[in-house]
C-alpha positions in Angstrom: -47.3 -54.3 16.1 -50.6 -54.5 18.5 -52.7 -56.9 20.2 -56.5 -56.6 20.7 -58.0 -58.9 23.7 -61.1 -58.9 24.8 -61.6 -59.2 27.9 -65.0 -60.0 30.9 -65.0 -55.7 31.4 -62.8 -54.0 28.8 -61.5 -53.9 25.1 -57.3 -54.1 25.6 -55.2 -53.0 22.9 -51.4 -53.0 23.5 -48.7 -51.4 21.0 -45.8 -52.4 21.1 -42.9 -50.6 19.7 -41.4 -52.0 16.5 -38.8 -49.4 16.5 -37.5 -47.8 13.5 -33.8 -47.7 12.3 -31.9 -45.3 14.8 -34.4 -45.0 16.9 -34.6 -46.1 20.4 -37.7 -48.5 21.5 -40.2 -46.8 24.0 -42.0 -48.9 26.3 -45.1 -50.6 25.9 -49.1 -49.4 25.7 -51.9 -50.7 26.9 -55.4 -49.2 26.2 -58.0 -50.5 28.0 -61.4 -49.4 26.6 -64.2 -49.4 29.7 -67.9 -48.3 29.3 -67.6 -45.3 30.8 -63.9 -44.8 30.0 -60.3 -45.0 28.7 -57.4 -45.6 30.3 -53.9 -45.2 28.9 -50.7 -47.1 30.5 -47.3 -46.8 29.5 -44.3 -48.4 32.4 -41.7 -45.5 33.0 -38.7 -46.7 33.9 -37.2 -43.2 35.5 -39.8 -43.9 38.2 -39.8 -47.5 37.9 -43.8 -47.2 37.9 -46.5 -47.6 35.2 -48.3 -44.3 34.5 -52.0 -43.8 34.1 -54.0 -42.0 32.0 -57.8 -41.9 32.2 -60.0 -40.1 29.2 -63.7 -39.6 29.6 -65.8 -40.9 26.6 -66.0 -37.0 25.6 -62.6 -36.9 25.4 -61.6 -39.9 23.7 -64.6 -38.5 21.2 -62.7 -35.0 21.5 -59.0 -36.9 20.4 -60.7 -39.0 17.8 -61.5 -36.0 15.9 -58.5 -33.7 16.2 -56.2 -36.3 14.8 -58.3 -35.4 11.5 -58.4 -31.5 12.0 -55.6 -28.7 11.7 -54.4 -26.3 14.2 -56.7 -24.6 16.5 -59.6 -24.5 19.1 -62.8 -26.4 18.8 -65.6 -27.5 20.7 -68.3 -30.5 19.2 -71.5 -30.4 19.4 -73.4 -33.5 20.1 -76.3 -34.2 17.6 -79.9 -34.8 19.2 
């Protein structure tokens, strides 16, 4: 299940986990899509803290094409 809000500065998209059978639940996402960039929060209970994650656009363009590629390195090229 997700949520998509939109928000005065930023797209937010949460995921939240559905669980499947035997599995245990993880905690929360939340995406929050900015101009100039990503960021990526997930609480972590060890640490009792949420954890950041900030992408660039080039590397939120970088991820959105190796979920569709196999096993190896690559650079993109940006077309003029």
């Amino acid at each position: 299940m997700f949520t998509i809000e939109h928000e005065f500065d930023a797209t937010v998209i949460t995921l939240v986990d559905d669980g499947e059978a035997g599995q245990p639940l993880q905690e929360d996402v939340t995406i929050a899509a900015f101009a100039e960039c990503v960021t990526v929060t997930q609480y972590d209970a060890r640490t009792d803290r949420e954890q950041v994650v900030t992408l660039s656009m080039a590397q939120l363009r970088d991820l959105a094409a190796a979920l569709d590629l196999p096993e190896g390195v690559y650079r993109l090229e940006r077309g003029d």
